[in-house]
N, C-alpha and C positions, 0 to 999 in steps of 0.2 A: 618121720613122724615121731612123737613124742609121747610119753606115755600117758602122759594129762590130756594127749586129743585120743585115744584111743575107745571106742565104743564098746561100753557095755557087753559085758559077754565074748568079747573077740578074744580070740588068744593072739596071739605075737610072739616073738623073739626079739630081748635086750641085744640090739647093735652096740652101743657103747652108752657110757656113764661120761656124760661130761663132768668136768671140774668147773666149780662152782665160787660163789661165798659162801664163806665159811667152810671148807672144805669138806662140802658135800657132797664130791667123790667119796669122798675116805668111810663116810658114815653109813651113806646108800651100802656101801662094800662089808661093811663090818653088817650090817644087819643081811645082809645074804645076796644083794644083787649082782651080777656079774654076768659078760657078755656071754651070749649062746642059752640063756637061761630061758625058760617059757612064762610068761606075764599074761593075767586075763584080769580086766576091773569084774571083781564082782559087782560091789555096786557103791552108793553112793550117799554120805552122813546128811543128816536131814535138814543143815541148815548150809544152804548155797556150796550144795554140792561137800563139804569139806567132812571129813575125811574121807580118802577113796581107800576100799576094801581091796585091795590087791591080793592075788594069789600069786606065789612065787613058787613055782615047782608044786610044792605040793604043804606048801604053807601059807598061813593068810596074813597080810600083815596094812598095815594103815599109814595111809602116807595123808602129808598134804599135798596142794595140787601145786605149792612153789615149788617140791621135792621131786616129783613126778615129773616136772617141764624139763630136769638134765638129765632123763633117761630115757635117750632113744632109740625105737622099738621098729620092725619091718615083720609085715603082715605072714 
């Protein structure tokens, strides 16, 4: 599963960071995500969905939902 299908409130754990375009591995990395980490959407930017409020450990940070689709996650 992927973090952009991930429901509300769930927590998870980052399996892996795909590489992407524009190498969106490397970017996702530098802002802090890396496999074994713990992920919960908080919630959700008020026009269709975008941005999604992610918590990363114990930080929050704002993805869009193209950035969210190469990082996936197991419940």
């Amino acid at each position: 599963m992927f973090l952009s299908d991930l429901e509300k409130n769930k927590v998870a754990r980052i399996s892996n960071i795909l590489d992407g375009e524009f190498s969106i591995n490397a970017k996702l990395r530098e802002v802090g995500f890396a496999e074994g980490d713990e992920v919960e959407i908080i919630a959700y930017g008020p026009v269709a969905k975008t941005p999604i409020c992610v918590r990363l450990n114990r930080t929050m940070i704002a993805l869009r939902p193209n950035e969210a689709k190469y990082i996936e996650v197991e419940l």
